[in-house]
Backbone bond lengths (Angstrom), bond angles and torsions (degrees), N, CA, C in turn:
res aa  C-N    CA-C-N  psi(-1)  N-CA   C-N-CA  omega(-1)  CA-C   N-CA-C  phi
1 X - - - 1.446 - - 1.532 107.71 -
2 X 1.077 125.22 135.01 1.472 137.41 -178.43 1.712 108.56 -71.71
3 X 1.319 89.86 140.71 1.851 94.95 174.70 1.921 91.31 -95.10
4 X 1.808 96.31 140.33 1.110 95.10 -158.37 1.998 91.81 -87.51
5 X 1.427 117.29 4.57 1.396 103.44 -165.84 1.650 100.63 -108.12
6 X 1.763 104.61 8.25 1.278 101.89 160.40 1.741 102.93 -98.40
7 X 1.172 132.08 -51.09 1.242 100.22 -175.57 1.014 137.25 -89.13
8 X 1.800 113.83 28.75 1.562 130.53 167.34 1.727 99.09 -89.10
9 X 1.328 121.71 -28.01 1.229 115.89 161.15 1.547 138.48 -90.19
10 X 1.451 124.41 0.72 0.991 148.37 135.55 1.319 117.21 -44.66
11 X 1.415 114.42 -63.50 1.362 124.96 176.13 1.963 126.68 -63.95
12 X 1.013 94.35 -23.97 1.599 112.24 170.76 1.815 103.30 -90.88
13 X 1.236 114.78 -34.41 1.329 97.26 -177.48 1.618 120.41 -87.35
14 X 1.802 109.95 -26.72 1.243 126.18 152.42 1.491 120.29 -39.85
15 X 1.837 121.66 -43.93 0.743 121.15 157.15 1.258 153.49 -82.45
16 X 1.525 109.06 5.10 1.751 124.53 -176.41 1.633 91.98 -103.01
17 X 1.527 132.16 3.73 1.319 121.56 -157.65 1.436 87.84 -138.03
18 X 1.414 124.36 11.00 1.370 111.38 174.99 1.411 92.23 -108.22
19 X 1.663 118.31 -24.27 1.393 103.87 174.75 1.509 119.51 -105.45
20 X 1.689 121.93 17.01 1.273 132.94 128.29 1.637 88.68 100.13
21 X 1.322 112.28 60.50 1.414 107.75 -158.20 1.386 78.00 -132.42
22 X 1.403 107.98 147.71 1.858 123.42 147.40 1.091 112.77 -34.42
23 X 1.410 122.17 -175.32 1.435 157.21 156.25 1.132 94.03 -102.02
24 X 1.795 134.49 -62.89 1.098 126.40 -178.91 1.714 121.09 -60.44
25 X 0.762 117.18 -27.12 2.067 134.87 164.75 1.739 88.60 -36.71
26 X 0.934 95.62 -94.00 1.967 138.50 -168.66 1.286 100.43 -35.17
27 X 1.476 124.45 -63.44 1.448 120.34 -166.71 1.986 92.36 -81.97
28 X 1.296 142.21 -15.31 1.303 133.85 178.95 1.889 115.59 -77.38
29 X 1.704 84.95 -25.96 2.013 102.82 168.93 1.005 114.98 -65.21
30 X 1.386 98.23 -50.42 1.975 113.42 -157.09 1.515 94.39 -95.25
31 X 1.158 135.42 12.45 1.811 131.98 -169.63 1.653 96.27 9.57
32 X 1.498 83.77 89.51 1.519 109.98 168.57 1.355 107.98 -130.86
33 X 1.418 146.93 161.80 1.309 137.53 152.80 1.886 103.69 -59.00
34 X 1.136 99.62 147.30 1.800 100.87 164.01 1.527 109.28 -80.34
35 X 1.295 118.11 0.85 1.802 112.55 -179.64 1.554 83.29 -95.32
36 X 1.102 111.93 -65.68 1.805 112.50 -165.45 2.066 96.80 -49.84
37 X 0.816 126.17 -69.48 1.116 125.32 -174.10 1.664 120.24 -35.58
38 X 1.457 129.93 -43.50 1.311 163.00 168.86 1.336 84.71 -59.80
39 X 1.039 143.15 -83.42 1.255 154.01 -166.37 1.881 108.85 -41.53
40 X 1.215 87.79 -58.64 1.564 81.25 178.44 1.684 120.81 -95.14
41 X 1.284 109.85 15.12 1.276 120.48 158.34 1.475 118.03 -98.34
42 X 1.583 130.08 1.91 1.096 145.89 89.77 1.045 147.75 73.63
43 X 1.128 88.78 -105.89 1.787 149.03 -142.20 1.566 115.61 36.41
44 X 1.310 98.57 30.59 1.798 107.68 171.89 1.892 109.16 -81.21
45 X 1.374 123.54 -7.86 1.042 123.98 -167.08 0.979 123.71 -135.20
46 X 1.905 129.18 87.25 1.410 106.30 -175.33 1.330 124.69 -62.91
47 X 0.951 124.60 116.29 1.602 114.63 172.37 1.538 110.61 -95.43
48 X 2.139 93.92 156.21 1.370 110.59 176.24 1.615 135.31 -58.88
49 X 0.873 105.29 168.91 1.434 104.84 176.98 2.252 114.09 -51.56
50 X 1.406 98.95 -66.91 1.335 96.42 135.63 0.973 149.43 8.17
51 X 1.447 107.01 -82.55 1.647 117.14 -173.30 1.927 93.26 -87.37
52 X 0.985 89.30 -0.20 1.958 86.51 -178.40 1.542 98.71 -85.74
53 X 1.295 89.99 -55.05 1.756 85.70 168.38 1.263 174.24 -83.50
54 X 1.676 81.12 -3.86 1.744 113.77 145.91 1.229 117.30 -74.36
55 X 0.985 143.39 -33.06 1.753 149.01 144.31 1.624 114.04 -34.99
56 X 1.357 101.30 -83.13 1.747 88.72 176.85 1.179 117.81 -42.90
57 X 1.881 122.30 -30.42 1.727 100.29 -172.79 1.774 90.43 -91.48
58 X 0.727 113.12 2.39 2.061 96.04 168.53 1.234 96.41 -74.23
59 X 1.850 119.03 -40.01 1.314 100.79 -158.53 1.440 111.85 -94.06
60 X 1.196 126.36 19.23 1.742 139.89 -123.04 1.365 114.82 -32.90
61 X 1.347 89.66 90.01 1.801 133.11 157.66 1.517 121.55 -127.14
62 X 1.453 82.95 134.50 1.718 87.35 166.95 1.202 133.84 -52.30
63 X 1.681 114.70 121.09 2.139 94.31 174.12 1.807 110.19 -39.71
64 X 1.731 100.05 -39.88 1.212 76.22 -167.30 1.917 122.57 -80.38
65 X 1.208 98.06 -21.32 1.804 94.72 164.30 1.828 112.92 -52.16
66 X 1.942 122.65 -36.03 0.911 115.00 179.10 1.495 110.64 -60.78
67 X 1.538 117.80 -62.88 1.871 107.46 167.23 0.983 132.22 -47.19
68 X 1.411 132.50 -20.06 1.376 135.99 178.91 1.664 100.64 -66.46
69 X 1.540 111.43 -50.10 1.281 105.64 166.43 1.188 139.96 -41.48
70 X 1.414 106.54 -44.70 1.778 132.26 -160.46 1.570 93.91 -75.01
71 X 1.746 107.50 -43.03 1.537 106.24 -169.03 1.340 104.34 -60.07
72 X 1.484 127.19 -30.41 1.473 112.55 -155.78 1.292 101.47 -89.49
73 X 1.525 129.50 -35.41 1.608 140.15 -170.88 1.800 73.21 -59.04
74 X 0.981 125.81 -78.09 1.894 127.22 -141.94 2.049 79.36 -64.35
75 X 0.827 152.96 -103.30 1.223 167.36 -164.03 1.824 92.71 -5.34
76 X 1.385 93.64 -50.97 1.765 105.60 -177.57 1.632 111.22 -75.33
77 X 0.880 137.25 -44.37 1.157 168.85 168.08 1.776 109.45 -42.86
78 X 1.246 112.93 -50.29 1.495 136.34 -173.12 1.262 100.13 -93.93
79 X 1.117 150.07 -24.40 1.244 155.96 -164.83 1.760 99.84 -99.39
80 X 1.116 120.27 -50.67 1.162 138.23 178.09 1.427 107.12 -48.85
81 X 1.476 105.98 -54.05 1.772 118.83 -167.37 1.004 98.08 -77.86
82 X 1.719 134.02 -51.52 1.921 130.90 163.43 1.552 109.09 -22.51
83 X 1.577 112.11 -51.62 1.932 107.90 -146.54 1.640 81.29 -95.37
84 X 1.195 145.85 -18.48 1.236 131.97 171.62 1.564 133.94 -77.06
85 X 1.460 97.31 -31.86 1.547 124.35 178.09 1.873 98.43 -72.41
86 X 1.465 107.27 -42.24 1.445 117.92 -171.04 1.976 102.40 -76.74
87 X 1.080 107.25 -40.98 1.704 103.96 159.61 1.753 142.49 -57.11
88 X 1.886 69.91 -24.98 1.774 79.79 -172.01 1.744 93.54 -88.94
89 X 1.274 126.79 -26.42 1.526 123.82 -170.42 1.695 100.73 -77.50
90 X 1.172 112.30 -36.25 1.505 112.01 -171.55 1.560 106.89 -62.13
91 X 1.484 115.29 -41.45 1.340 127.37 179.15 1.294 102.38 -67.68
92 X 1.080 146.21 -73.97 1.380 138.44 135.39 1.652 123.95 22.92
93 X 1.044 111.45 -77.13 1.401 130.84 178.44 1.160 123.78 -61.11
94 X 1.409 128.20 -12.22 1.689 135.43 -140.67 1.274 83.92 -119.29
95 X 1.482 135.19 35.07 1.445 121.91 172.48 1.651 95.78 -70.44
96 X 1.329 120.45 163.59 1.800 137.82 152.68 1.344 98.52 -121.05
97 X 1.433 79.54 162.81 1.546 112.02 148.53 1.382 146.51 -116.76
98 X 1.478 123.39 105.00 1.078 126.37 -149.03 1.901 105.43 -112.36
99 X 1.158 106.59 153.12 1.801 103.52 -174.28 1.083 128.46 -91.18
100 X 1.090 143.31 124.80 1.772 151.91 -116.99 1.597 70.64 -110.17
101 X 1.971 117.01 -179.28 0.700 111.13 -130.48 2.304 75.90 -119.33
102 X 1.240 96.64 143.14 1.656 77.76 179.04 1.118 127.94 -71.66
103 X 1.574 119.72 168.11 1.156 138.06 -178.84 1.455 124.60 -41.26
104 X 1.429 130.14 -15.02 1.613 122.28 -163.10 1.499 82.51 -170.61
105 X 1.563 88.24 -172.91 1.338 103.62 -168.70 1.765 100.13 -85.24
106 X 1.063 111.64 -31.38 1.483 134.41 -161.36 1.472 94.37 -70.17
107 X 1.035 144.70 -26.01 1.668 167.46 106.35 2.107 77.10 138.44
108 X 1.227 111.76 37.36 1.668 110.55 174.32 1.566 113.28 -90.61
109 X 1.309 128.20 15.71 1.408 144.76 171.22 1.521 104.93 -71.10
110 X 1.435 104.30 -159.77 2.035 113.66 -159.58 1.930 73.92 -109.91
111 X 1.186 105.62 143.97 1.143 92.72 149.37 1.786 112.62 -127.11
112 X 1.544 98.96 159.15 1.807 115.04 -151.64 1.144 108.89 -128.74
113 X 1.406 132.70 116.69 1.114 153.10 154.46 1.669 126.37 -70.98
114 X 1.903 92.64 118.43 1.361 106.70 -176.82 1.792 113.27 -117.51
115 X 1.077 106.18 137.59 1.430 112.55 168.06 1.654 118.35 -35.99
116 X 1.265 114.43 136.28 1.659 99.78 159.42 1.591 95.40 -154.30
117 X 1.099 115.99 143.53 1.860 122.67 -171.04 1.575 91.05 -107.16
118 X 1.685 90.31 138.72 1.659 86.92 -168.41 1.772 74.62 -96.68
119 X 1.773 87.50 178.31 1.084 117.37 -169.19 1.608 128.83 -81.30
């Protein structure tokens, strides 16, 4: 599952680098520190609502164009972790049972079934 304060900073830094801008630019717009800013581009830093929105107008974007983003990375992201989690259980699951080998030569023994997970 995705931490959502890494890919709100993913998404802000995706976007200060599509318009070829500093960190130092951005955090001097948005009067942010450039450590705090770095930081939460990140995703070491949740930041406030606030500090979200002194950012988009440095970067002049909408908060809400920034979530529209965030929703689709997490939307994409979550979907991803479903069909993988759902691969790894199926593999998981696909044990048989196959019949050990009988008792004698006469093959007139019990015969016993053991698990084996295919590969």
């Amino acid at each position: 599952m995705p931490v959502l304060r890494q890919v709100v900073g993913d998404t802000l830094r995706g976007m200060r680098m599509r318009q070829r801008r500093t960190l130092r630019e951005v955090s001097a717009t948005a009067r942010v520190s450039l450590g705090y800013l770095s930081e939460v581009e990140r995703g070491q830093k949740e930041p406030s609502s606030e500090l979200l929105a002194a950012i988009c107008g440095a970067l002049d974007v909408e908060l809400s164009e920034l979530f529209a983003e965030v929703s689709q990375t997490l939307r994409r992201e979550e979907k991803l972790a479903l069909t993988t989690s759902r691969v790894a259980l199926m593999g998981a699951g696909s044990a048989r049972m196959s019949p050990a080998p009988s008792g004698g030569p006469g093959g007139g023994g019990q015969v016993r079934t053991m698990p084996t997970v295919a590969a």
